[in-house]
N, C-alpha and C positions, 0 to 999 in steps of 0.2 A: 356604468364605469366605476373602480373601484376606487374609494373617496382616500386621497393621502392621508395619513397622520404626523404626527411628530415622532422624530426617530425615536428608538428606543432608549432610554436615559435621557431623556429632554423634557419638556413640558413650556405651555404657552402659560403667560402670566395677560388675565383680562380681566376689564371691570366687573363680573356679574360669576366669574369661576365658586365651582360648586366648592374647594375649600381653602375657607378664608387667608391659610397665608399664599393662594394663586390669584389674588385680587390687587388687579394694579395701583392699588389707590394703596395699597400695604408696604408696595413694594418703593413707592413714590417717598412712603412717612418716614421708612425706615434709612433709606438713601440721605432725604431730606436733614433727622437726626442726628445722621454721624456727619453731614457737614458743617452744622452747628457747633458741633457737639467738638471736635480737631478743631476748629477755629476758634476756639476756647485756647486751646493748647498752639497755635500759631500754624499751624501747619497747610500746605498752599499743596494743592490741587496737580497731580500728574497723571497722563495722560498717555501710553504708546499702545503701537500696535498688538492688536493680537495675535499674530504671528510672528517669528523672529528665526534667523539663520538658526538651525536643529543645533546648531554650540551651543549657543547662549546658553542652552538647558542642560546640552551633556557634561560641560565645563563645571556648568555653576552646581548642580543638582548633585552631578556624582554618578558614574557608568556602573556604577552596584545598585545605585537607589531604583524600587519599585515604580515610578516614576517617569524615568528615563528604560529599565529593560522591555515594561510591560503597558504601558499603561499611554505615551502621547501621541499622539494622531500629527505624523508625521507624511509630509506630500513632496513633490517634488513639482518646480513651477516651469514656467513653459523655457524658461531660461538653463534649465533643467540643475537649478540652485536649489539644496534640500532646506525644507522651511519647515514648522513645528507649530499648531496651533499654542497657543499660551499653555502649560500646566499647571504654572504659579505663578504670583507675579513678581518676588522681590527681582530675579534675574534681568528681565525686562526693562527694571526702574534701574537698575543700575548699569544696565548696558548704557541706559540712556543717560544717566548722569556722568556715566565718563566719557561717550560722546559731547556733549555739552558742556562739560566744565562745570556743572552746576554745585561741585562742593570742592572747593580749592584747598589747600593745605592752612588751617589757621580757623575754616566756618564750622558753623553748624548748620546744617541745613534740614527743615523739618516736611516731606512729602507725604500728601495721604492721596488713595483708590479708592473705586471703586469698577472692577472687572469680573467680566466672566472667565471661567477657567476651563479647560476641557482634558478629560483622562478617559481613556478608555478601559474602561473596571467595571464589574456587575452593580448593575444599579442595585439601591435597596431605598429603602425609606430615606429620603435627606441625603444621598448618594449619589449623586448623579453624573452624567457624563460630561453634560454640561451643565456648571454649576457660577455662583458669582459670589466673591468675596471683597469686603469692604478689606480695607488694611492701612497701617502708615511705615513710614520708616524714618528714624530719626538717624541721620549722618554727622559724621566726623568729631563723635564724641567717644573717650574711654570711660568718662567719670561710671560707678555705679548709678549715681543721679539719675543718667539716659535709659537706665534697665528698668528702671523703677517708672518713669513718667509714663513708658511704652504700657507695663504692666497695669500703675498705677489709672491710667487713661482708657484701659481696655474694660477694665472692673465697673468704672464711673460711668461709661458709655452703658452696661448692662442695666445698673444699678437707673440710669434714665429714661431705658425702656421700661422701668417695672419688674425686671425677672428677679425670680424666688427660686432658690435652690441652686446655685450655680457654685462651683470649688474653684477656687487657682492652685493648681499643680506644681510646683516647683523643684528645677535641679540647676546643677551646673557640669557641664559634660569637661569642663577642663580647655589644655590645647594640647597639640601633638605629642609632647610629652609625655603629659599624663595617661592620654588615651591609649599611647603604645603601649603601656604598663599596664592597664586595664583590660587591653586585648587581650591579651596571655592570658587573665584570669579567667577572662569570659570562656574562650576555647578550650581553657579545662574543663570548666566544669558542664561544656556541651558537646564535650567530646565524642561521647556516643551515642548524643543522638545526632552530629553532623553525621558518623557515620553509615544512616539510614538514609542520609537522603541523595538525591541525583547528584550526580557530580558536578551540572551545571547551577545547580542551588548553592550546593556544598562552598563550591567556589565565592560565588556569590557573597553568602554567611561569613566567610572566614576573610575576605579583602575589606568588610565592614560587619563586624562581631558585635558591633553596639547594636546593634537593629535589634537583635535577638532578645533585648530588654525588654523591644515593644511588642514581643510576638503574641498573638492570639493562643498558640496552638496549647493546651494544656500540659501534655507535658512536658514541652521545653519549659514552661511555667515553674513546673514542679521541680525539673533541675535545677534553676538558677532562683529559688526561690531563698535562700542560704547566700546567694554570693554578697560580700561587702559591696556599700555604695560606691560608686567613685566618686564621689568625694571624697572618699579617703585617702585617694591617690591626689587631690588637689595638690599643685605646687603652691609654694607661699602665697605669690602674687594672688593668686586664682581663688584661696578660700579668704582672703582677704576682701577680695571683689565682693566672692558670693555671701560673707556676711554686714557685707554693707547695705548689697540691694537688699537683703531680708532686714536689715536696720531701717530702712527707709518706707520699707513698705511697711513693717510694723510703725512707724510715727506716723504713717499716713492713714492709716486705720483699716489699712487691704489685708485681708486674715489671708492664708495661704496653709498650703501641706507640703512640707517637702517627699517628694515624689523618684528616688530613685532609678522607677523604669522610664520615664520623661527623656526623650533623646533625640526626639523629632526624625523626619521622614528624608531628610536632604542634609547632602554631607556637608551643605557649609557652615554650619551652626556651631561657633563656640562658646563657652565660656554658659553665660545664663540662656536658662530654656524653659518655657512652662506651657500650658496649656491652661487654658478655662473648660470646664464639663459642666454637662449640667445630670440633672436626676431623674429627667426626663425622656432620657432620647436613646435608653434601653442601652444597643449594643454601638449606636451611632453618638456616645456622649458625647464627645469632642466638642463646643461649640467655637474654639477659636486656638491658633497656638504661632508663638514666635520664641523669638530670642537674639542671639547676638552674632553677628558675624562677619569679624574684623578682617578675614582674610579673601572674604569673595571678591571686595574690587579688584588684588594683585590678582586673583586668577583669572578674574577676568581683562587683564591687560591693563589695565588702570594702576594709580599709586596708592599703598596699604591706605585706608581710610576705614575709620572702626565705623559702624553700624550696629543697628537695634531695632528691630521689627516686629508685627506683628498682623495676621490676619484672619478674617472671623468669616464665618460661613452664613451667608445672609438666609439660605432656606431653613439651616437647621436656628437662627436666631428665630426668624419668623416662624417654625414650626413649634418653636417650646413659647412663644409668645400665645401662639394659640391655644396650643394644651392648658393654658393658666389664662385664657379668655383676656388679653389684655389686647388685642387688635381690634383697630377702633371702625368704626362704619364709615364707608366712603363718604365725602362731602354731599349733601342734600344742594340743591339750585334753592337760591334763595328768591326766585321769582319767573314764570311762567309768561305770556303776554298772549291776551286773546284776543280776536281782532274779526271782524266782516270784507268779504271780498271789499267792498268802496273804500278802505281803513288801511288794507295792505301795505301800502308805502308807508303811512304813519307809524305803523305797527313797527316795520322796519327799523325808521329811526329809532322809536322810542325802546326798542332792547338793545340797538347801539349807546343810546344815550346812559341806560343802565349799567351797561357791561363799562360805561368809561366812569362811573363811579364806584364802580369796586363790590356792584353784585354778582353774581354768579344767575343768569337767565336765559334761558330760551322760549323758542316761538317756535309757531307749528308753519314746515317748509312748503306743503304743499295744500294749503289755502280750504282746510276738510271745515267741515258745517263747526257751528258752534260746540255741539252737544260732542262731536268728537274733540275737537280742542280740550273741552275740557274734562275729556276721559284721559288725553295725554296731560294735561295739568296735573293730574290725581298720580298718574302713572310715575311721570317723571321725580318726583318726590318732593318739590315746591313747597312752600311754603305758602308763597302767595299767589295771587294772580290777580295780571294788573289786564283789564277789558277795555277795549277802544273798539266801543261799536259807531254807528252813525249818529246816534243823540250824543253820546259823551264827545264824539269830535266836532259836534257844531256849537256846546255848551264849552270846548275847552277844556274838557275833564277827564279825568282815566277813573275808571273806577278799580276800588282796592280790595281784593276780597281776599279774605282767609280762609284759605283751602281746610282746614281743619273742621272750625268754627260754623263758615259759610259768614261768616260775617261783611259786611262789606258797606263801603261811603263812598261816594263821590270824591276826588281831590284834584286840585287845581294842577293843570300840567306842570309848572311850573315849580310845585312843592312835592314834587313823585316825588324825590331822592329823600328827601327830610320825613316825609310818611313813610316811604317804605324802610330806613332805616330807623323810624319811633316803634314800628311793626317788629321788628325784626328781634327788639331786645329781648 
């Protein structure tokens, strides 16, 4: 019978996966990190569904963005109510904060994830269909301050993994104003190559013109390679913003490149926008990107409330943490227990008794002769092994041996914990 796989664009994350960032213990450090690491910065834990009413997305995302025309794995439920696996999460968090009340007129409120996302787009390296991103979102702030901590916080976060080589990208896309003004310019000078393309592209291009900043294709490249920033089109307000967050992040020591093509992938992003890359990850640089986006709660039903977000792609963090060998070897058992059928029950207790003082130990489940016990001693990666044959349990003693060494003494039951922690430093 033909053995199932994982679907195509998927992949299982286990302890012993042939590369190191598909090893769960990586995926545990890394998780573990960024909660640390936002609880630094005050930010508290949310949590929804991974599926949500197919609006939430087309609303928030934008019925032009690649995202929503091409790309989410859309069902319909037995209620026969259209639903939408997750494709990002900021929509999600904020459906739910205006369900809840969780950011009232006057707070700030500061939320961090971690979810999987799912897009249906060809896989490549770090690509995938289904994928998981760490992210926060800081609410109901305008100050520049909140651009900066998001960004500021995202850098610090890399910077305590270890990574080397990573940029912050920087623009500011403006608000509707400016962006109308910018449109024109764009659709000049793409003018003829919209008109090569399908008309349902065409369409597409020309209801959101900024995208075309981020296009791969080379030579739309080469057309708009000449066109002024918009920032140039900045209103007062808006270049005042965006030289503050760069004021801030300069006093904060986060180097950056201001980045003109930076426009992000969903329409609801104003004002500041950037990206992290790194120089590792070829054609898939991207490792993380947010910005601001004061107008998503009114469209999603909710009252204006500014926001500032960001989210980073855990495989491609863990894959460029590999490239540069900084993914550390899963946890070793800090103790074995080897034991004779007459011993069994004692045995029992005594790696209960272990595990409730804070070592990491196992015993052998199905009662195999000695010399195997301690083939699985050797196997499982111990450190030590603690023996309770019939002599050491009628003397009261466990004997301590060092799996490396072979070394090994007698010690009083009573003192296991204090020896096997003298052992251990």
């Amino acid at each position: 019978m033909e053995k199932f796989q994982a679907p195509r664009g998927t992949f299982d994350v286990y302890p012993n996966a042939a590369e190191p960032w598909q090893r769960s213990h990586s995926w545990v450090e890394i998780e573990a990190e960024f909660r640390k690491h936002v609880a630094l910065y005050g930010y508290g834990d949310i949590r929804t569904p991974i599926f949500e009413e197919t609006e939430v997305f087309t609303r928030s995302a934008g019925d032009t963005s690649e995202v929503v025309t091409k790309q989410m794995y859309t069902f319909k439920d037995k209620g026969d109510r259209e639903m939408t696996l997750r494709p990002e999460g900021t929509a999600g968090y904020v459906r739910a904060v205006i369900d809840h009340n969780l950011c009232p007129p006057g707070s700030t409120v500061r939320l961090a994830y971690f979810t999987p996302i799912f897009r249906y787009e060809r896989p490549q390296k770090f690509r995938y269909r289904q994928a998981h991103q760490l992210g926060v979102e800081l609410l109901g702030s305008t100050s520049p301050a909140a651009d900066a901590e998001v960004i500021e916080l995202t850098v610090r976060f890399y910077e305590r993994l270890g990574l080397k080589g990573i940029t912050v990208l920087l623009n500011s896309i403006g608000r509707d104003e400016c962006r109308a003004a910018y449109r024109d310019v764009i659709l000049k000078k793409a003018e003829s190559y919209l008109k090569d393309q399908e008309a349902e592209d065409r369409a597409r291009m020309e209801r959101n013109p900024l995208r075309l900043l981020d296009s791969k294709d080379p030579a739309l490249q080469q057309l708009l390679s000449d066109i002024p920033p918009i920032t140039n089109y900045l209103e007062e307000t808006g270049k005042q913003q965006f030289e503050e967050v760069q004021a801030l992040l300069s006093a904060a020591g986060v180097a950056f490149t201001l980045a003109p093509q930076i426009v992000r992938g969903l329409d609801y992003y104003t004002d500041t926008v950037f990206e992290v890359q790194s120089n590792q990850l070829g054609a898939q640089a991207s490792l993380c990107g947010g910005g601001r986006y004061d107008d998503l709660f009114k469209r999603m039903g909710g009252q204006q409330t500014p926001a500032v977000g960001m989210a980073l792609g855990v495989e491609r963090a863990l894959g460029v943490l590999q490239e540069q060998e900084l993914l550390s070897e899963a946890p070793k058992l800090d103790l074995f227990v080897v034991y004779t059928e007459a011993t069994k029950a004692a045995a029992f207790l005594l790696t209960r008794a272990m595990r409730a003082e804070g070592f990491a130990c196992q015993t052998d489940l199905d009662s195999r002769s000695l010399r195997a016990q301690f083939r699985l001693a050797d196997k499982s990666g111990a450190r030590l092994a603690l023996i309770l044959g019939e002599d050491e349990a009628a003397k009261g003693v466990v004997k301590l041996r060092d799996l490396a060494s072979g070394d090994e003494k007698d010690v009083a039951r009573e003192a296991v914990g204090d020896a096997v922690r003298q052992s251990l430093k």
